[in-house]
Predicted model as a PDB file, atoms N, CA, C, CB and O in Angstrom, pLDDT in the B-factor column:
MODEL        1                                                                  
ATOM      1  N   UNK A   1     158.481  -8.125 141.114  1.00 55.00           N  
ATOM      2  CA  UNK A   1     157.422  -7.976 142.090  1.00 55.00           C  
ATOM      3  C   UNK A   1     158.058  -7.995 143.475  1.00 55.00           C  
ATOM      4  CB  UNK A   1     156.347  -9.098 141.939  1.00 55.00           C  
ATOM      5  O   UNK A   1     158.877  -8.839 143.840  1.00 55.00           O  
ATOM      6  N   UNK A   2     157.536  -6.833 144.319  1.00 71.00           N  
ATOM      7  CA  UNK A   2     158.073  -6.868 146.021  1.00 71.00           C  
ATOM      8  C   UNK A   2     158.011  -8.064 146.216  1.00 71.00           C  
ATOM      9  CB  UNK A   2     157.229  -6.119 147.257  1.00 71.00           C  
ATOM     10  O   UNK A   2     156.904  -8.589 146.099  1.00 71.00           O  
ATOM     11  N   UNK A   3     159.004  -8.773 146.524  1.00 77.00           N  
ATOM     12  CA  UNK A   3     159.533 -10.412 147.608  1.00 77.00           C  
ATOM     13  C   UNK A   3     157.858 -10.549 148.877  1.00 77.00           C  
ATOM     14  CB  UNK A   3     161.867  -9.819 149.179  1.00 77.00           C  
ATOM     15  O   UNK A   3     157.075 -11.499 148.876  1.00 77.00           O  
ATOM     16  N   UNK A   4     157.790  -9.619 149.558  1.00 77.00           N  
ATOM     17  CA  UNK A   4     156.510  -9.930 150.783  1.00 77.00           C  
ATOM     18  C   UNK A   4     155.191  -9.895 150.016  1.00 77.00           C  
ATOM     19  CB  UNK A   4     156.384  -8.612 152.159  1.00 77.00           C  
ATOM     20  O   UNK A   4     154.278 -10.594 150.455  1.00 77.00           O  
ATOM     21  N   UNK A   5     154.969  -9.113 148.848  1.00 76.00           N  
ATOM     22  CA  UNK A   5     154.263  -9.612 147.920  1.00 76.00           C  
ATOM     23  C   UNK A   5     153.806 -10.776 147.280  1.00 76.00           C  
ATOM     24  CB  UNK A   5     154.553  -9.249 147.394  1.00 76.00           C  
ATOM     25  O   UNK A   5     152.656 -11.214 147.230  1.00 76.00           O  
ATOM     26  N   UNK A   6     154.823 -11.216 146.803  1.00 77.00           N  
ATOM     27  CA  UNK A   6     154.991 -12.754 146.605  1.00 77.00           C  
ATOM     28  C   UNK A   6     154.921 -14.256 147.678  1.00 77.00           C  
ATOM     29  CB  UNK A   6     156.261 -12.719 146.122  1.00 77.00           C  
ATOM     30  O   UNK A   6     154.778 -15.433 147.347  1.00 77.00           O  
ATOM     31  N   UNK A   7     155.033 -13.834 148.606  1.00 79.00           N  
ATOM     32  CA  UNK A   7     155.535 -14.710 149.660  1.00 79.00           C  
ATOM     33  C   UNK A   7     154.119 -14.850 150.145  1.00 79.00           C  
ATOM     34  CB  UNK A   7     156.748 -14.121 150.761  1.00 79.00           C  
ATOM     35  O   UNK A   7     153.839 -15.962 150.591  1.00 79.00           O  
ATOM     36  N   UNK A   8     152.887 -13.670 150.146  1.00 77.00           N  
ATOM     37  CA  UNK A   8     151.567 -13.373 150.949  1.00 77.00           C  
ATOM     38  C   UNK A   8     151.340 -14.345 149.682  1.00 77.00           C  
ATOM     39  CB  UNK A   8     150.705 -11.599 151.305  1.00 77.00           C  
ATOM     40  O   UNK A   8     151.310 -15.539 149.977  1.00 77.00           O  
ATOM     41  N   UNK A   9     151.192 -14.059 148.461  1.00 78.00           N  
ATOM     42  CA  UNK A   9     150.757 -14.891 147.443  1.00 78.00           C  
ATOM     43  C   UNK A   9     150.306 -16.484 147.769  1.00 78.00           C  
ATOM     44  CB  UNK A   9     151.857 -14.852 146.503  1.00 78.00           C  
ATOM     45  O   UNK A   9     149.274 -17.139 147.913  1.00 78.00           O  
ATOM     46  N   UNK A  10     152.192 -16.726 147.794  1.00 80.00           N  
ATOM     47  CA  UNK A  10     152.321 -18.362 148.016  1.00 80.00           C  
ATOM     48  C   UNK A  10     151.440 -18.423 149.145  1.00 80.00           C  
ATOM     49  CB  UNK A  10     153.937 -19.061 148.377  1.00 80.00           C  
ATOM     50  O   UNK A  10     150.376 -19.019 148.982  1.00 80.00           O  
ATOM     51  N   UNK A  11     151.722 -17.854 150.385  1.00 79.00           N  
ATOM     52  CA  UNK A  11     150.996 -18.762 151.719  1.00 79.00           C  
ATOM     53  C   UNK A  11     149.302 -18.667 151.083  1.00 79.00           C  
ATOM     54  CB  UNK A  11     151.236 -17.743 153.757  1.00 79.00           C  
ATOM     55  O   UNK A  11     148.485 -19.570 150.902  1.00 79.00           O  
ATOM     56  N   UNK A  12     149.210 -17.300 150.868  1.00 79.00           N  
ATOM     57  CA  UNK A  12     147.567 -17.706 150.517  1.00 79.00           C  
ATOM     58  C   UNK A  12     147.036 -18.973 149.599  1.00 79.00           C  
ATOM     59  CB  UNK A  12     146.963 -16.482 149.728  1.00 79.00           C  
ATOM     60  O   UNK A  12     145.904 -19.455 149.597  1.00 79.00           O  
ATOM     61  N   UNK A  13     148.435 -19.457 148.649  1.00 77.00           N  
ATOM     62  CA  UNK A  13     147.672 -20.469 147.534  1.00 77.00           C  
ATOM     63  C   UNK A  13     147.857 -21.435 148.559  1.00 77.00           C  
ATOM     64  CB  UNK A  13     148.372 -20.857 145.808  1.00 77.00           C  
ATOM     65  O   UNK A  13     146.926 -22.239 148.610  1.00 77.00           O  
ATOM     66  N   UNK A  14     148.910 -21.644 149.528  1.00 80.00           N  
ATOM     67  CA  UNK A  14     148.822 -22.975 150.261  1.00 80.00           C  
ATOM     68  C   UNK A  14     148.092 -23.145 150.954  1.00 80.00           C  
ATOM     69  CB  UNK A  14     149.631 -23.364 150.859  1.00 80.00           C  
ATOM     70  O   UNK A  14     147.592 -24.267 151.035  1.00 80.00           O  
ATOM     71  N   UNK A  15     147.720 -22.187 151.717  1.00 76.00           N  
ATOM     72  CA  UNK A  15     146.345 -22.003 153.034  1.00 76.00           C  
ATOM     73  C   UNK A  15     145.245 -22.516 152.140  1.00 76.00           C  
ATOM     74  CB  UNK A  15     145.862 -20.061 153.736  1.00 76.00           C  
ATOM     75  O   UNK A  15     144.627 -23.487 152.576  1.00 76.00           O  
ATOM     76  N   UNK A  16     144.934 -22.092 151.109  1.00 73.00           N  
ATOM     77  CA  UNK A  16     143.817 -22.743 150.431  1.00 73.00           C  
ATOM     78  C   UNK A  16     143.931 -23.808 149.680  1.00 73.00           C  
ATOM     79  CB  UNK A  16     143.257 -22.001 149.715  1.00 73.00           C  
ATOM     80  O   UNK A  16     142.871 -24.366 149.396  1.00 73.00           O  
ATOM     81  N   UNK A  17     145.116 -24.357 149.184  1.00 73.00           N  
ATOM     82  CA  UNK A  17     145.118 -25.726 148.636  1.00 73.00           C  
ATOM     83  C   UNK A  17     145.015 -26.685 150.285  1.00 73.00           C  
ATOM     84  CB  UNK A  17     146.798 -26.015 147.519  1.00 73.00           C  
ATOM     85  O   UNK A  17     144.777 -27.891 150.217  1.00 73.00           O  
ATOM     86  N   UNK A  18     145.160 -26.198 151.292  1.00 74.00           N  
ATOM     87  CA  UNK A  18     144.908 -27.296 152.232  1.00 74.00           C  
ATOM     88  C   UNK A  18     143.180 -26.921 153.002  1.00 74.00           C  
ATOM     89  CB  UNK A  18     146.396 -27.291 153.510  1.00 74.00           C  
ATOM     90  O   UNK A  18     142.877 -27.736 153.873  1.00 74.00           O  
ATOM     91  N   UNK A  19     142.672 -26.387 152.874  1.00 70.00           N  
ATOM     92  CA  UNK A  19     141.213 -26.381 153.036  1.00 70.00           C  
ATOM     93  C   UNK A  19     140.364 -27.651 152.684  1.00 70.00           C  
ATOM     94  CB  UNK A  19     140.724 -25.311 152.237  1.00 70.00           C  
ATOM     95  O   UNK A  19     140.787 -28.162 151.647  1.00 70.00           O  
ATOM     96  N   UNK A  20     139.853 -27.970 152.943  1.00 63.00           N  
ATOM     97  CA  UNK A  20     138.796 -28.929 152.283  1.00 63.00           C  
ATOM     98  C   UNK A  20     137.415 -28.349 152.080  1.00 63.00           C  
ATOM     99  CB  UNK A  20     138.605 -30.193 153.147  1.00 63.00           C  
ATOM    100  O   UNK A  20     136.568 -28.191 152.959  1.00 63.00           O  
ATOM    101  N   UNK A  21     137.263 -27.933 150.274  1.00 66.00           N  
ATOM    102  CA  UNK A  21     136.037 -27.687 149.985  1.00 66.00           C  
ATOM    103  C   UNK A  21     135.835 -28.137 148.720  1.00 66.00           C  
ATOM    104  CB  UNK A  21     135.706 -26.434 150.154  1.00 66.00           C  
ATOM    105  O   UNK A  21     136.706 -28.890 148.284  1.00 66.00           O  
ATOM    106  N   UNK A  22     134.902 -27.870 148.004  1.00 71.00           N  
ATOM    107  CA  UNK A  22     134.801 -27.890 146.814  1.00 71.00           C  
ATOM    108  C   UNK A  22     135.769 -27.826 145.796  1.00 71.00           C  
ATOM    109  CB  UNK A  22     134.163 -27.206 146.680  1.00 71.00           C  
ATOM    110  O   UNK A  22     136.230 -26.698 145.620  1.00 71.00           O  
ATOM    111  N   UNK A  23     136.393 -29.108 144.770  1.00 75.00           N  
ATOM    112  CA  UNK A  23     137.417 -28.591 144.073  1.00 75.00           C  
ATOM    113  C   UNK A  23     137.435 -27.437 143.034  1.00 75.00           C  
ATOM    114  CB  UNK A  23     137.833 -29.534 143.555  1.00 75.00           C  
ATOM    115  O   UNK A  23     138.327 -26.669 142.675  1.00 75.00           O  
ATOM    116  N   UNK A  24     136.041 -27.598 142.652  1.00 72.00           N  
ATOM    117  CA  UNK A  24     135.641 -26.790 141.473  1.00 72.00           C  
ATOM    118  C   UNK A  24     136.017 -25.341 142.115  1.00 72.00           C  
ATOM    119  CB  UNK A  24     133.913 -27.007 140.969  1.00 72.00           C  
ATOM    120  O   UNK A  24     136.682 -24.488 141.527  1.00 72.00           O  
ATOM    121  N   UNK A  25     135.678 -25.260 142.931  1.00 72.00           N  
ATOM    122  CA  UNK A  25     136.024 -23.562 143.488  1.00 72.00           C  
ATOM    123  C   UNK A  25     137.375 -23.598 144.122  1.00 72.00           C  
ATOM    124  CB  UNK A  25     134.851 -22.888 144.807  1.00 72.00           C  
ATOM    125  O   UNK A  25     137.948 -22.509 144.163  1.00 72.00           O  
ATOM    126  N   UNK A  26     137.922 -24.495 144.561  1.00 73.00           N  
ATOM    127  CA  UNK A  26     139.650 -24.428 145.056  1.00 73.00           C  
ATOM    128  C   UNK A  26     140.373 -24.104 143.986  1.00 73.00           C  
ATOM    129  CB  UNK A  26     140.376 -25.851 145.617  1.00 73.00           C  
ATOM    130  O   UNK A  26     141.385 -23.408 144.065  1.00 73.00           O  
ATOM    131  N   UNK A  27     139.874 -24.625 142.805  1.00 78.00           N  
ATOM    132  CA  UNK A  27     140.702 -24.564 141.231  1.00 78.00           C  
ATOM    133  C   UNK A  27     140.497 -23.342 140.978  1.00 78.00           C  
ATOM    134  CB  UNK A  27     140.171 -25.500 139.876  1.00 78.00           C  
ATOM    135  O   UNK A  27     141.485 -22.633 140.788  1.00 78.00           O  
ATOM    136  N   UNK A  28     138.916 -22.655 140.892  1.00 76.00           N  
ATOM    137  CA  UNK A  28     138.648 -21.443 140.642  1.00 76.00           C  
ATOM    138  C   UNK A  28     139.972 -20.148 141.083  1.00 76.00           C  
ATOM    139  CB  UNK A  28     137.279 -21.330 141.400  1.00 76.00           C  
ATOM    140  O   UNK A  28     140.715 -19.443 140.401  1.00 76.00           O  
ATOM    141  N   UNK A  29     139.729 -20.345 142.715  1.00 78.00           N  
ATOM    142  CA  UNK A  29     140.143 -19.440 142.847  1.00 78.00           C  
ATOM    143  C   UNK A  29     141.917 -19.535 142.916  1.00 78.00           C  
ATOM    144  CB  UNK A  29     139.375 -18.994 143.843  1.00 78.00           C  
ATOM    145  O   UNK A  29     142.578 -18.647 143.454  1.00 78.00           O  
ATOM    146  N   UNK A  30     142.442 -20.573 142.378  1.00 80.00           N  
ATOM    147  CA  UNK A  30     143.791 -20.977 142.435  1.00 80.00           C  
ATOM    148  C   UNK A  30     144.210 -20.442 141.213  1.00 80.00           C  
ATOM    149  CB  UNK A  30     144.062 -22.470 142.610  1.00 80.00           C  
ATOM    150  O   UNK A  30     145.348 -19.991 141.086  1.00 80.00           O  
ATOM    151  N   UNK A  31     143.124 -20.454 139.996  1.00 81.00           N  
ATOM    152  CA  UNK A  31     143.011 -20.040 138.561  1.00 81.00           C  
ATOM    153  C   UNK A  31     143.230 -18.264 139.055  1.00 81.00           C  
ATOM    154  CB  UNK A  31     141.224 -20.615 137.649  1.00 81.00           C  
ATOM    155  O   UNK A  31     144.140 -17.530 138.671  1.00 81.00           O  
ATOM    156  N   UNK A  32     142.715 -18.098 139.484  1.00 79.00           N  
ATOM    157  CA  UNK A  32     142.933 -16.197 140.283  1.00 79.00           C  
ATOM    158  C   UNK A  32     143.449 -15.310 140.786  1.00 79.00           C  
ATOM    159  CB  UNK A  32     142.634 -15.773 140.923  1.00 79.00           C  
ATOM    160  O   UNK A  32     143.361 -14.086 140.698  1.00 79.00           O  
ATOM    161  N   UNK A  33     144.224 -16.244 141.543  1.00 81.00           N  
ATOM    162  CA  UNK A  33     145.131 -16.120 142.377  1.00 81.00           C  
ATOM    163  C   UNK A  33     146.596 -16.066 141.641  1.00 81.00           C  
ATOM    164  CB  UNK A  33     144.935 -17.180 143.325  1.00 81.00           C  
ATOM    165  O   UNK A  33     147.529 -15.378 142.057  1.00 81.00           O  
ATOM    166  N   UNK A  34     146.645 -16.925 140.449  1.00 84.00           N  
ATOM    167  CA  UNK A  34     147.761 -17.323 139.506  1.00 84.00           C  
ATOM    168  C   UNK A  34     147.245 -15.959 138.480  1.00 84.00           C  
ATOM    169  CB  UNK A  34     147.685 -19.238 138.758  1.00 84.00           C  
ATOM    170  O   UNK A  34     148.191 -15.189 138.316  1.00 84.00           O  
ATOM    171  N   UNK A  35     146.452 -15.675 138.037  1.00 83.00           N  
ATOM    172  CA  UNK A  35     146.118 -14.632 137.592  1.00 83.00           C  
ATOM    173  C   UNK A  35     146.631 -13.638 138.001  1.00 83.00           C  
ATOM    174  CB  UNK A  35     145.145 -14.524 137.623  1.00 83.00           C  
ATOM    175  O   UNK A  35     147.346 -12.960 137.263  1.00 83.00           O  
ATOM    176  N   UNK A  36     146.434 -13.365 139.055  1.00 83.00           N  
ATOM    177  CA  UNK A  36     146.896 -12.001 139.780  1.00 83.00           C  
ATOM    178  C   UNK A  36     148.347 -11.768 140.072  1.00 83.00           C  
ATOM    179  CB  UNK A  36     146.240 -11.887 141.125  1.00 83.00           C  
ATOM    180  O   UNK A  36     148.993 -10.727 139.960  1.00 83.00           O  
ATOM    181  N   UNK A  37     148.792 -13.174 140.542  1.00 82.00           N  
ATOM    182  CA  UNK A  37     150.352 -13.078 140.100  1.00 82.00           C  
ATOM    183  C   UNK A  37     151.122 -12.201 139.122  1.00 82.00           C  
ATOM    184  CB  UNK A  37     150.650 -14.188 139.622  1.00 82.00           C  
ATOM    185  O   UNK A  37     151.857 -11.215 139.162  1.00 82.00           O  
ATOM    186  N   UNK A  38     150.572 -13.075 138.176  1.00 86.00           N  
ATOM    187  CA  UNK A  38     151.071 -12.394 136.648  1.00 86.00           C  
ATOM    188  C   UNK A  38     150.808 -11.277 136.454  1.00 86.00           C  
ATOM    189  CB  UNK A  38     150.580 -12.902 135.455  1.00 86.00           C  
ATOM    190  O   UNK A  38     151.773 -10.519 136.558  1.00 86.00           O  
ATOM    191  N   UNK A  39     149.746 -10.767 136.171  1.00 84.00           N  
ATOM    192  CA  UNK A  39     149.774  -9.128 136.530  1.00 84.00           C  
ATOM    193  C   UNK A  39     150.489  -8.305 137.427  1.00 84.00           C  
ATOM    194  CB  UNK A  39     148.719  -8.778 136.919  1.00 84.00           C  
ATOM    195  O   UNK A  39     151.161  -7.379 136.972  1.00 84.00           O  
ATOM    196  N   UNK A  40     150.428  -8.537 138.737  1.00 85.00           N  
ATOM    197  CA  UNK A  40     151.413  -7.834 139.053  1.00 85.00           C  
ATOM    198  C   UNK A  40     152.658  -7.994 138.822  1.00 85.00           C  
ATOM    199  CB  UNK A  40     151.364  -7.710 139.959  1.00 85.00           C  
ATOM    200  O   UNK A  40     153.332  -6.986 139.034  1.00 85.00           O  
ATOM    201  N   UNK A  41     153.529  -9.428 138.254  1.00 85.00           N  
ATOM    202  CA  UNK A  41     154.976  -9.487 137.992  1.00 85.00           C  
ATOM    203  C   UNK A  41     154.611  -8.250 136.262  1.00 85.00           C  
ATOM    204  CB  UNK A  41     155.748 -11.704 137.747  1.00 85.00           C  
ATOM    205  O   UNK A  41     155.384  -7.457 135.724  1.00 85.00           O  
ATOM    206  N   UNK A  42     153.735  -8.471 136.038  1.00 87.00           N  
ATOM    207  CA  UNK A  42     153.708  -7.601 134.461  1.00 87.00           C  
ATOM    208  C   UNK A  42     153.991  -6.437 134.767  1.00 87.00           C  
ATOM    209  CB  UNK A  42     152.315  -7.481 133.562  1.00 87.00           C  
ATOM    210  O   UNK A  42     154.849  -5.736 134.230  1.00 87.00           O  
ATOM    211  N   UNK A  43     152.947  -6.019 136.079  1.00 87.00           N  
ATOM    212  CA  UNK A  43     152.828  -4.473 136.858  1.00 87.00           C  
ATOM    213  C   UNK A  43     154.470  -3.654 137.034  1.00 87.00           C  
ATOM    214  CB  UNK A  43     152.086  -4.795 138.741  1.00 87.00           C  
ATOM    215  O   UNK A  43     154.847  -2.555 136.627  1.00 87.00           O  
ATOM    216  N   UNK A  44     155.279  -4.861 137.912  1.00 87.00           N  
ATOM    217  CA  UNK A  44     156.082  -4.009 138.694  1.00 87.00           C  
ATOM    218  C   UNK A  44     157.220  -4.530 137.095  1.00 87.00           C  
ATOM    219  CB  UNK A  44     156.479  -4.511 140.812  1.00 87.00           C  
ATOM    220  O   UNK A  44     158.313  -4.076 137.432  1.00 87.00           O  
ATOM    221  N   UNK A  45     157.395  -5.106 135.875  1.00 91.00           N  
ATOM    222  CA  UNK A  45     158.321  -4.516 135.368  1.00 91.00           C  
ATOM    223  C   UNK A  45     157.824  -3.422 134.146  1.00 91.00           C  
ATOM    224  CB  UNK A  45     159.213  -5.578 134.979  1.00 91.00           C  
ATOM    225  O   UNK A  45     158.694  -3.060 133.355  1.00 91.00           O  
ATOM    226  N   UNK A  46     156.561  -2.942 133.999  1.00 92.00           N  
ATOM    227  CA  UNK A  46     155.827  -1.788 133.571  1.00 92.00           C  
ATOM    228  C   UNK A  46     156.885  -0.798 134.072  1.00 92.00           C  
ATOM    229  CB  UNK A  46     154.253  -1.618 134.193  1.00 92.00           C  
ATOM    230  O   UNK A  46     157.860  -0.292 133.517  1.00 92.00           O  
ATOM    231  N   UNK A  47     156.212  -0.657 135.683  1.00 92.00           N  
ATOM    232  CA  UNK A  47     157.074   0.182 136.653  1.00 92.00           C  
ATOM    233  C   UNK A  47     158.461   0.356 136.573  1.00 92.00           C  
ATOM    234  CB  UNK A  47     156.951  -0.260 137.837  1.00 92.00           C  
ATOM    235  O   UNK A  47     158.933   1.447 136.892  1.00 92.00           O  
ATOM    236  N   UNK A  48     159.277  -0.672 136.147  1.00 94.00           N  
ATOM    237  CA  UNK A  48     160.649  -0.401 135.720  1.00 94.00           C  
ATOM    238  C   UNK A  48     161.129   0.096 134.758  1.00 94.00           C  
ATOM    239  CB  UNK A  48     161.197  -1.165 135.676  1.00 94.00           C  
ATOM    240  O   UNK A  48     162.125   0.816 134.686  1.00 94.00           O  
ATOM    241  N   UNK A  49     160.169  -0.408 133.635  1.00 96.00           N  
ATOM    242  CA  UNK A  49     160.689   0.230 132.174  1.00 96.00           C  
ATOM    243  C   UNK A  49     160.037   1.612 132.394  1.00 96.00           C  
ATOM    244  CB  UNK A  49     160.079  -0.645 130.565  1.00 96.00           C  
ATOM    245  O   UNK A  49     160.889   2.433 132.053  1.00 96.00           O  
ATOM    246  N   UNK A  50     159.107   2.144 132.736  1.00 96.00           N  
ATOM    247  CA  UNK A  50     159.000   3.570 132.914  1.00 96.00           C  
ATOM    248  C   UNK A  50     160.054   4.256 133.769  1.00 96.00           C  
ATOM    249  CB  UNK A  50     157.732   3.846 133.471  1.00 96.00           C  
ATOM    250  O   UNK A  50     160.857   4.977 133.178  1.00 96.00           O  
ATOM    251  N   UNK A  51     160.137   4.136 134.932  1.00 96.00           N  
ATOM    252  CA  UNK A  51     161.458   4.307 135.506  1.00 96.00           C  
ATOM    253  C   UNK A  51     162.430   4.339 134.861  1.00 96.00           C  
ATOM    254  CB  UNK A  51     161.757   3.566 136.253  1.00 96.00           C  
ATOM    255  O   UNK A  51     163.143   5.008 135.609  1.00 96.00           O  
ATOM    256  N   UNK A  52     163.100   4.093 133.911  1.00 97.00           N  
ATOM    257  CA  UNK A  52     164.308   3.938 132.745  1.00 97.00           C  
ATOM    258  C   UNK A  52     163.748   4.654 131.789  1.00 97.00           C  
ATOM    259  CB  UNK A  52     164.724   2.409 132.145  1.00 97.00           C  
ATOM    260  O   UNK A  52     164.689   5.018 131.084  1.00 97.00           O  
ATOM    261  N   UNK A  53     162.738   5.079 131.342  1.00 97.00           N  
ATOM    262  CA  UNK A  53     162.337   6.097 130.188  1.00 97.00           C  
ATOM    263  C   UNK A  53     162.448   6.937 130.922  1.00 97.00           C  
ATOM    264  CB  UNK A  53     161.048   6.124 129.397  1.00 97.00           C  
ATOM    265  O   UNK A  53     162.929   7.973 130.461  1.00 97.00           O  
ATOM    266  N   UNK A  54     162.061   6.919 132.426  1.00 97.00           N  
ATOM    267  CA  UNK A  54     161.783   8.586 132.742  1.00 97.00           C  
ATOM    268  C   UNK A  54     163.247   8.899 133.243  1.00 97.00           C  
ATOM    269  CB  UNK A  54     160.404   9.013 134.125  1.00 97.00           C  
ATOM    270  O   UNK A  54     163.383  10.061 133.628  1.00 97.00           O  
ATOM    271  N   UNK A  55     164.075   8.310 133.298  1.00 96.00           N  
ATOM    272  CA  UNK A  55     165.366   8.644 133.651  1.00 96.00           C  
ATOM    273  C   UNK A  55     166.373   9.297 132.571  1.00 96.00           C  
ATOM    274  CB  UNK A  55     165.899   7.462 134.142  1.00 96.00           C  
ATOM    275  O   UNK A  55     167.238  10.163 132.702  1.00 96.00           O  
ATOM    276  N   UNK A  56     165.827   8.375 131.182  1.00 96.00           N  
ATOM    277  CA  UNK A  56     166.487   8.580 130.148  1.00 96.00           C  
ATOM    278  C   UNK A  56     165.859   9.739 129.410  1.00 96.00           C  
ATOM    279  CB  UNK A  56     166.591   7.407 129.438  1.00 96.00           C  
ATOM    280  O   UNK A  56     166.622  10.275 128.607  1.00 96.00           O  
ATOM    281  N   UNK A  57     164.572  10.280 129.502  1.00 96.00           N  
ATOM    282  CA  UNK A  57     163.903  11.127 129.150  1.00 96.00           C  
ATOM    283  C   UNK A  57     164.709  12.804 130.250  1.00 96.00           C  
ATOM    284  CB  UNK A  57     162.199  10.438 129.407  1.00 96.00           C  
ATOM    285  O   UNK A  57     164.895  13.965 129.886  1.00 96.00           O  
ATOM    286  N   UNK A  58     164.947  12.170 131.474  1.00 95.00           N  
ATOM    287  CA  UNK A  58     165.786  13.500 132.270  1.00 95.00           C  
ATOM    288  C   UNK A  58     166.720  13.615 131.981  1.00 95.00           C  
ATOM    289  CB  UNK A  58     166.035  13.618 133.546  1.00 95.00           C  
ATOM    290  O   UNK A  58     167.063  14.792 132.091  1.00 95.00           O  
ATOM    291  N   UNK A  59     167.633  12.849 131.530  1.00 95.00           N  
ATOM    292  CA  UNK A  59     168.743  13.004 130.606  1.00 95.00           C  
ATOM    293  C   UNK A  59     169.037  13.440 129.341  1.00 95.00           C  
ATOM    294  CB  UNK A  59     169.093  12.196 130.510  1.00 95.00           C  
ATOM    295  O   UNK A  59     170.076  14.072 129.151  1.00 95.00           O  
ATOM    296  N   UNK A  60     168.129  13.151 128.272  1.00 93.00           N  
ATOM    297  CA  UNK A  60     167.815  13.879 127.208  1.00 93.00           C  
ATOM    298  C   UNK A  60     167.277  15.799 127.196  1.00 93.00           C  
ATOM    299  CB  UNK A  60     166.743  12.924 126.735  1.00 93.00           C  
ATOM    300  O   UNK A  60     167.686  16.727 126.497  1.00 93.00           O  
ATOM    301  N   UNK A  61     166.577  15.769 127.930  1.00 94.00           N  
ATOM    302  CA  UNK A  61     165.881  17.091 128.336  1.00 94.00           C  
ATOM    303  C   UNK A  61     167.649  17.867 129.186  1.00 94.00           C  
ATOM    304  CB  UNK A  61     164.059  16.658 129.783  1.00 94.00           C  
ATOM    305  O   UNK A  61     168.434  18.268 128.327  1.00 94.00           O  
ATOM    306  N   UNK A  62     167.991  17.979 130.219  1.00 92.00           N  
ATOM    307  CA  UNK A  62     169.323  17.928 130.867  1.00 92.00           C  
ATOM    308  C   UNK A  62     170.306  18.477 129.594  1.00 92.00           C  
ATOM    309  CB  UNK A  62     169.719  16.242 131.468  1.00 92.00           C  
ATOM    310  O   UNK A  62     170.728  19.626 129.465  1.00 92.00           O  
ATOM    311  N   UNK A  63     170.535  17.374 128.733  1.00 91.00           N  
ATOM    312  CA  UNK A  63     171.715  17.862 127.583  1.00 91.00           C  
ATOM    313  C   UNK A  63     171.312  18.522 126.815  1.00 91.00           C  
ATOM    314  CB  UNK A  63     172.378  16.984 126.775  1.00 91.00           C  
ATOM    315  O   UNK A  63     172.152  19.203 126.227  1.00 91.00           O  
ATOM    316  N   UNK A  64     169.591  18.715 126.332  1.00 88.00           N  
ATOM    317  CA  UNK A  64     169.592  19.748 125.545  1.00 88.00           C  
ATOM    318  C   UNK A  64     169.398  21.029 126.258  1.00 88.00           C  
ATOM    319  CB  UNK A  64     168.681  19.554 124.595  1.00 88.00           C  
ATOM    320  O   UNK A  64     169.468  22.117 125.687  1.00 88.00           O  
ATOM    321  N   UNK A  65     169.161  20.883 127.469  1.00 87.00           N  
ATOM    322  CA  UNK A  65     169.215  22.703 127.866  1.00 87.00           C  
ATOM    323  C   UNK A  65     170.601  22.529 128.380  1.00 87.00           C  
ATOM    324  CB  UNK A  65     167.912  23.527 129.289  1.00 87.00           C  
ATOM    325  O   UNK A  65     170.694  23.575 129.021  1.00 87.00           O  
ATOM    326  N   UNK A  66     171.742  21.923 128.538  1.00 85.00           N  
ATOM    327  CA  UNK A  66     172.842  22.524 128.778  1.00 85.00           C  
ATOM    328  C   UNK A  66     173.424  22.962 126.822  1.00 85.00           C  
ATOM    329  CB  UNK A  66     173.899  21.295 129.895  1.00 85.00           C  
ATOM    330  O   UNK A  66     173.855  24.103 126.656  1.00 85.00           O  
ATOM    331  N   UNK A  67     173.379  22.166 125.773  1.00 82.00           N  
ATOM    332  CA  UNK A  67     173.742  22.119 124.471  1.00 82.00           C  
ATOM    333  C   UNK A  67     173.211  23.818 123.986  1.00 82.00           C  
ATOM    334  CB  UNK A  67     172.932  20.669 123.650  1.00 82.00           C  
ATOM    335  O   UNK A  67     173.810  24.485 123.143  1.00 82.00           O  
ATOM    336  N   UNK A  68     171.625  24.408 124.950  1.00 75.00           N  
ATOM    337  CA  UNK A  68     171.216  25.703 124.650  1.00 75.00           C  
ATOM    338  C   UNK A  68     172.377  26.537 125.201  1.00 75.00           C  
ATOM    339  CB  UNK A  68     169.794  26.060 125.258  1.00 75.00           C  
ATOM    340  O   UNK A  68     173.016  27.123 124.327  1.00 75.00           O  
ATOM    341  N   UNK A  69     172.721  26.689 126.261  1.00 66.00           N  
ATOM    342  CA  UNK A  69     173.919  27.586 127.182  1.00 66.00           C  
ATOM    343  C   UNK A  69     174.549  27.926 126.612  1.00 66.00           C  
ATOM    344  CB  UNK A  69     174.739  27.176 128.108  1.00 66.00           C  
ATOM    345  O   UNK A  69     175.486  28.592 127.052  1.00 66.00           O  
TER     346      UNK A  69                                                      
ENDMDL                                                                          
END                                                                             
């Protein structure tokens, strides 16, 4: 996951773990926030392993039309 990605993350969970409101909803949305994390760390290595298929997929395609020549 982009580093300034992550970093907006943290300050947002800290900005709101120091609020004073309701815990039930501080937890909520801390539960959400940790949520969303994870998805995007899931997101951006999705994004990588496609990136490496589609590289290895241009490489495959590449040797068989030079193997046609």
């Amino acid at each position: 996951m982009d580093t300034q990605l992550i970093q907006a993350l943290d300050d947002l969970r800290q900005q709101w773990t120091q609020l004073e409101t309701n815990d039930s909803r501080r937890a909520g949305l801390l539960d959400r926030l940790d949520r969303l994390s994870l998805l995007l760390t899931y997101q951006g290595f999705d994004l990588e392993a496609t990136r490496r298929e589609n590289a290895t997929l241009r490489r495959a395609v590449q040797q068989t039309r030079h193997r046609r020549h």
